[in-house]
C-alpha positions as CSV (number, residue, x, y, z in Angstrom):
1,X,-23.7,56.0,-41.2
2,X,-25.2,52.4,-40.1
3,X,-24.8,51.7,-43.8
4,X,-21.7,52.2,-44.6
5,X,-20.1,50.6,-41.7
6,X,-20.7,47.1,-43.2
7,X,-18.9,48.2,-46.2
8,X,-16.1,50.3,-44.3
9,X,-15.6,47.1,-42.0
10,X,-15.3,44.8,-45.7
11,X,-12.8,47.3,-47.2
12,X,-10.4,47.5,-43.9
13,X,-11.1,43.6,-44.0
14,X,-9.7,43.1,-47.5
15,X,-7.1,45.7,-46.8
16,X,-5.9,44.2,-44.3
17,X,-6.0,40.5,-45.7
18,X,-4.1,41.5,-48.7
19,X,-1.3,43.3,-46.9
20,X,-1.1,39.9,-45.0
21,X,-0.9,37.9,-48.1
22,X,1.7,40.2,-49.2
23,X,4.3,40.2,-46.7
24,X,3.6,36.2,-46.3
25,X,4.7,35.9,-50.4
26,X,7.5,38.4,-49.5
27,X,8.4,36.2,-46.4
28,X,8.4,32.8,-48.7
29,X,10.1,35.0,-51.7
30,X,13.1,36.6,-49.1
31,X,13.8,32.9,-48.1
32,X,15.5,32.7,-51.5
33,X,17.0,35.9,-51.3
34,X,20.5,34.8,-52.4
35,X,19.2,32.6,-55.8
36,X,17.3,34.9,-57.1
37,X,19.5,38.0,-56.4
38,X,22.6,36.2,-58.2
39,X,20.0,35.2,-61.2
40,X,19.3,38.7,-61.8
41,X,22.6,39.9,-61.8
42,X,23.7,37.2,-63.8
43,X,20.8,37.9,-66.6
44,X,21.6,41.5,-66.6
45,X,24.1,43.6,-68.6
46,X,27.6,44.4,-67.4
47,X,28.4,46.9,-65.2
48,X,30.5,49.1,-68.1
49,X,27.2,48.5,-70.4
50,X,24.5,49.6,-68.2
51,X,23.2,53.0,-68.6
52,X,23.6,55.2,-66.1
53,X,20.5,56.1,-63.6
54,X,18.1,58.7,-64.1
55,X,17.5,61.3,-62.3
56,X,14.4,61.4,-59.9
57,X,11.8,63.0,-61.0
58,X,9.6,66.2,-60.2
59,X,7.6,64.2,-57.4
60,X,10.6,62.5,-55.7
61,X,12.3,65.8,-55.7
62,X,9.5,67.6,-54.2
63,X,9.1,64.8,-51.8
64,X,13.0,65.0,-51.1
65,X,12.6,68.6,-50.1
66,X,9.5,68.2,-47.8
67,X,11.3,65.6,-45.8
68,X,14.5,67.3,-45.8
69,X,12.6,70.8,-44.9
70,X,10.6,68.8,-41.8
71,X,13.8,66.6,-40.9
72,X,15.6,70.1,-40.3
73,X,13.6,70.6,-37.7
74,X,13.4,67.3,-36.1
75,X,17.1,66.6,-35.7
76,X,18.7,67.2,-32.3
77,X,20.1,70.8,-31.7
78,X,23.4,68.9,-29.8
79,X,26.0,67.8,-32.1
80,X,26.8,64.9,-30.1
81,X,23.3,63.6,-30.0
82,X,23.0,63.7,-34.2
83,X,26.6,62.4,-34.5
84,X,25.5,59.1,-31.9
85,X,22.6,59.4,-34.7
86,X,24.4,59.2,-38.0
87,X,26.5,56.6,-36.2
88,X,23.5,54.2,-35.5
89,X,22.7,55.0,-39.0
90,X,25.9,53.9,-40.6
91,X,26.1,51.4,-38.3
92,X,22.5,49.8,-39.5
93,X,23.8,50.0,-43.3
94,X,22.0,52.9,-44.5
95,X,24.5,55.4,-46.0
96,X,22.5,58.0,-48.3
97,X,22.5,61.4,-46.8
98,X,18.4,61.2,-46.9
99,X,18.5,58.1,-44.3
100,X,18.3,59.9,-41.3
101,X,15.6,63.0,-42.7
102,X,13.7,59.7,-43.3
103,X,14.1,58.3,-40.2
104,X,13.3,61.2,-38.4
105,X,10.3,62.2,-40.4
106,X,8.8,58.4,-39.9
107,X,8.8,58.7,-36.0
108,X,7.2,61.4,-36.4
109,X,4.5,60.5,-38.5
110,X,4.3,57.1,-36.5
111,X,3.7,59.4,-33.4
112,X,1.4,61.8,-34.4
113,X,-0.8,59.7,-37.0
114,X,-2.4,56.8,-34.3
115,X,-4.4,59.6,-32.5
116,X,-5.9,61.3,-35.4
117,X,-6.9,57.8,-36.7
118,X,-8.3,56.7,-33.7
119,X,-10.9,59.4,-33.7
120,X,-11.7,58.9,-37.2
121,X,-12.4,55.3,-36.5
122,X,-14.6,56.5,-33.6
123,X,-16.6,58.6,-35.7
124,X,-17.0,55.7,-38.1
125,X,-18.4,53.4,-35.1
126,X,-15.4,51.0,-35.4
127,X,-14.2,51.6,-31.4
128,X,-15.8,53.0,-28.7
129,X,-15.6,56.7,-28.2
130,X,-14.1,56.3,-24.3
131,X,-11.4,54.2,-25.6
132,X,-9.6,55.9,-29.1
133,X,-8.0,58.2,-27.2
134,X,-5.9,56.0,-25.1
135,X,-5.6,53.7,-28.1
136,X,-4.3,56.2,-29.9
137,X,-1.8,57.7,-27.1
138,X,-0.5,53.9,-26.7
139,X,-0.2,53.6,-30.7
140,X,1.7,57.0,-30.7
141,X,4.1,55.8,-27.8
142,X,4.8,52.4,-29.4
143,X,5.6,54.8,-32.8
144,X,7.9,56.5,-31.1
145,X,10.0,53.6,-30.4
146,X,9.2,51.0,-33.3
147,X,11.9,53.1,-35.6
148,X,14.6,52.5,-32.9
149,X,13.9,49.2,-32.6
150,X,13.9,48.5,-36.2
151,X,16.9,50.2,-36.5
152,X,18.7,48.1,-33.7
153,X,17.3,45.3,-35.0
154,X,18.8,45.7,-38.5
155,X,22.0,46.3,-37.3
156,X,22.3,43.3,-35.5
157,X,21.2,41.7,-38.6
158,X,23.7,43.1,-40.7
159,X,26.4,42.6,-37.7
160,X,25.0,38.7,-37.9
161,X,25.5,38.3,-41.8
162,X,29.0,40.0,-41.4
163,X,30.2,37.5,-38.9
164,X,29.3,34.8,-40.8
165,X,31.2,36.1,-44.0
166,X,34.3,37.0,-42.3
167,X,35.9,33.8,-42.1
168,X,35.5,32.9,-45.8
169,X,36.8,36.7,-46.3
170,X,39.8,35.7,-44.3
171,X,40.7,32.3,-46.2
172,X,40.7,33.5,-49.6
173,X,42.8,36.4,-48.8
174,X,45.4,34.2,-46.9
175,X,45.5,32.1,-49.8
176,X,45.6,35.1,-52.5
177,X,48.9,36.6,-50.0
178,X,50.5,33.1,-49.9
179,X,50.1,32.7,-53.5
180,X,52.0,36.1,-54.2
181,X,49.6,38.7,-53.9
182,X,50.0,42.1,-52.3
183,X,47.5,42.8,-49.5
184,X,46.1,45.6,-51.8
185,X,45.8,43.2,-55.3
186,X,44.8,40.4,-52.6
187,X,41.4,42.3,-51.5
188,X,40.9,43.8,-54.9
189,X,40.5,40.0,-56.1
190,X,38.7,38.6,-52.6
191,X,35.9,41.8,-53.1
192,X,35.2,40.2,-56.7
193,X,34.9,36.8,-55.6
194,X,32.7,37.2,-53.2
195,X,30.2,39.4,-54.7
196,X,27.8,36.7,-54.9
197,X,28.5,34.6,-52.2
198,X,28.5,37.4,-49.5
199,X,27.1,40.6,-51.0
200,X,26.8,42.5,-47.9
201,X,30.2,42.4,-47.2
202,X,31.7,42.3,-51.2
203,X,29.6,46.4,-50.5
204,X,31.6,46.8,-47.7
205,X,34.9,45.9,-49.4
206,X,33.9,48.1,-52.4
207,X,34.1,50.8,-50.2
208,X,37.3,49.1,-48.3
209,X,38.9,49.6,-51.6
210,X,37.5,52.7,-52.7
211,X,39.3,54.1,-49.7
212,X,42.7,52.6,-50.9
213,X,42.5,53.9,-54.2
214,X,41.9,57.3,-52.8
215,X,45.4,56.9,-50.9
216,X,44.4,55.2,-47.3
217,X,46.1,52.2,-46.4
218,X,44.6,49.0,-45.8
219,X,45.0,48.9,-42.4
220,X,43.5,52.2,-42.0
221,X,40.6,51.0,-44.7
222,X,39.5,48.6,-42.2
223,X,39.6,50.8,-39.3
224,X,36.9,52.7,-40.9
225,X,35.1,49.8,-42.2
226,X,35.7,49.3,-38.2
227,X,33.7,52.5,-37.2
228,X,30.7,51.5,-39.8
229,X,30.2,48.2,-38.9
230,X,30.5,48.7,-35.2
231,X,32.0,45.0,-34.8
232,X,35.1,44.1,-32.8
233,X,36.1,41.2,-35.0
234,X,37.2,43.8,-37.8
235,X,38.6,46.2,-35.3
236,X,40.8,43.6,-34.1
237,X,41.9,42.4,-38.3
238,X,42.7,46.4,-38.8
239,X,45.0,45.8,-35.8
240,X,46.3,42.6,-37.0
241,X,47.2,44.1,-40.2
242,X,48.3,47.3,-38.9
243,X,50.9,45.6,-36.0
244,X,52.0,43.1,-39.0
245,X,53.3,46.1,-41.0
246,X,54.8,47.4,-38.5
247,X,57.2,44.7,-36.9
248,X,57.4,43.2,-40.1
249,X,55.5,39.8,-39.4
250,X,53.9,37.4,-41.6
251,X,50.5,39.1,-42.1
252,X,48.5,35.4,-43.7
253,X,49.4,33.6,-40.0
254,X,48.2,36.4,-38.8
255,X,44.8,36.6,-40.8
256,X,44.9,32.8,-40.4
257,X,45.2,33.2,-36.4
258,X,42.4,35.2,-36.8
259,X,40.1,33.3,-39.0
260,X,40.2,30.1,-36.8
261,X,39.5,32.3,-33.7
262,X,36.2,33.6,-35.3
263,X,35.3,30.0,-36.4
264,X,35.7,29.1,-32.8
265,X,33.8,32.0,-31.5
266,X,31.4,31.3,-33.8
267,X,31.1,27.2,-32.7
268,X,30.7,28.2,-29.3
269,X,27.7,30.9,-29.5
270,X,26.3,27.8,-31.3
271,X,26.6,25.9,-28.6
272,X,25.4,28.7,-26.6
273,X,22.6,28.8,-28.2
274,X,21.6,25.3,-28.3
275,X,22.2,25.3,-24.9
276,X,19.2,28.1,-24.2
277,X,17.0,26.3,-26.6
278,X,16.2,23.8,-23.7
279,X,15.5,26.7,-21.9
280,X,13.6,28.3,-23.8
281,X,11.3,26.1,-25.1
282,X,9.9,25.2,-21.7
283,X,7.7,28.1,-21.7
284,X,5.8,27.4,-25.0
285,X,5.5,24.1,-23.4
286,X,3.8,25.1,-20.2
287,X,1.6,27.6,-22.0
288,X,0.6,25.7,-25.2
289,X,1.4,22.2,-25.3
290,X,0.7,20.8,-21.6
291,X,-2.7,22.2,-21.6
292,X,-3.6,20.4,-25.2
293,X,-2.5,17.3,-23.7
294,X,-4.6,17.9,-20.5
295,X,-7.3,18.3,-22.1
296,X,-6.8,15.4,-24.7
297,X,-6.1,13.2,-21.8
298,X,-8.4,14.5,-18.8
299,X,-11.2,15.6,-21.5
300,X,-12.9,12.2,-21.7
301,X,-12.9,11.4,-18.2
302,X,-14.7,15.0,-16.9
303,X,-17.4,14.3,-20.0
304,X,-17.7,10.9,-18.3
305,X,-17.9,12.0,-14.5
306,X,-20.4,14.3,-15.8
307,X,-22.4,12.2,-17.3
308,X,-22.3,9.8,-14.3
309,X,-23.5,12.9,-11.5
310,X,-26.4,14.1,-14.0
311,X,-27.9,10.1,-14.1
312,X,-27.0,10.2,-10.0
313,X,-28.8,13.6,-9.9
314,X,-32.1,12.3,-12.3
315,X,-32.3,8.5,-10.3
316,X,-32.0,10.7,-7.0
317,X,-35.5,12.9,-8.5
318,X,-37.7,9.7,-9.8
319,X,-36.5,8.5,-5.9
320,X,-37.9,11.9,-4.8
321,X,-41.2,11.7,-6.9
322,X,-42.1,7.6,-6.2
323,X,-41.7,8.2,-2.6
């Protein structure tokens, strides 16, 4: 056992200094997201050339059932409960039936796994034996709620992105309807344009227009791209277009009314942001900065009192020993 700790503790060492490495190149690889996605799109084939997908093999099927099976069981028993949970689902971006089974199945595993790998690392002599249990209870607690907060924290993501495309969205339609366009031939031609420039959204639209082919209307379209998205800023352009329609109004003022009002909602959470910086950089200042400097500028002078009372203290003992 005492020799093969040294070489357990080098393995999780490299382990874990590769998985660092890893998500550091996938951190300075994502920052160029956009460049590289529109390259490979533009260096592949056309979408009526490309051959269709395969289907998954024996493994992923197998896998597929074993999630789905355990997943069956995880789900809540109240309807209301797993429709709020498909909601927060749809509502993050992920739309395969598999999402949630996933989902479920992870916080699972993220629950249950911490405790039986604190023991094993106790047995291995990596942690005290007193404290793997309650290591591993907090591990399996903070599992429990890492998949919720992922999952919040990707919809406000894709809620962020979404904002941010919805003015452009807005300007080229008004100018596709005051050029002639239907509002139907108007986001058919918007979706294509901005497939590169805003792919999250130019999804969204596919979808927007899917529903349209199918025989919705636009206005009701948008409603449901409404429900998905969870934001109020397409609830209210489904409304826009929807009251247009009906009292016969211009509907490009009205997507241009609504265009500059997002712009100005979007200047002023800038400013409200800027406006908590200060605020919130005071802390990291007081913690981190303000003791650097006190000890760059009080550092010398302590070494230098201290140096000053040990001669006092050694003059003060040859006093002691002449006398």
């Amino acid at each position: 056992m005492a020799d093969l700790q040294p070489q357990l503790i080098a393995a999780l060492a490299f382990v874990a200094v590769s998985i660092s490495l890893y998500l550091l190149f996938g951190w300075y690889i994502g920052r160029n997201r956009a460049v590289l996605q529109r390259i490979d799109e533009l260096s592949q084939d056309p979408p009526d050339s490309r051959e269709p997908d395969e289907p998954p093999g024996g493994v992923q099927r197998l896998l597929g059932a074993t999630i789905a099976r355990i997943a069956s069981r995880l789900l809540p028993v109240d309807d209301a409960k797993r429709t709020r949970l498909q909601q927060r689902m749809l509502h993050a971006g992920l739309y395969k039936p598999s999402a949630v089974h996933v989902f479920v199945t992870a916080r699972l595993l993220l629950m249950v796994l911490p405790i039986p790998l604190a023991v094993a690392a106790a047995a291995f002599g990596l942690i005290e034996q007193s404290i793997a249990l309650p290591c591993g209870a907090i591990a399996g607690c903070a599992g429990m709620l890492l998949p919720s907060l992922w999952l919040d924290r990707r919809k406000a993501r894709r809620q962020l992105i979404l904002g941010r495309s919805l003015p452009d969205f807005l300007d080229l339609l008004v100018t596709c309807l005051e050029s002639g366009l239907s509002l139907d031939a108007a986001l058919r031609r918007v979706t294509s344009e901005l497939r590169f420039a805003h792919p999250v959204l130019a999804v969204e639209m596919d979808r927007v227009q899917t529903e349209i082919d199918l025989g919705a209307s636009a206005d009701t379209a948008l409603h449901n791209l409404a429900e998905r998205t969870d934001m109020e800023a397409v609830h209210t352009l489904g409304t826009f277009i929807s009251q247009a329609r009906r009292y016969g109004t211009g509907i490009a003022d009205a997507l241009r009314t609504h265009g500059e009002m997002l712009r100005e909602q979007r200047e002023q959470r800038a400013e409200e942001k800027a406006q908590k910086a200060a605020v919130k950089i005071l802390f990291p200042t007081l913690l981190f900065i303000f003791p650097a400097i006190f000890v760059v500028l009080a550092g010398p002078a302590a070494i230098q009192l201290n140096e000053n009372l040990a001669n006092q203290e050694s003059l003060q003992t040859e006093d002691s020993i002449r006398r």
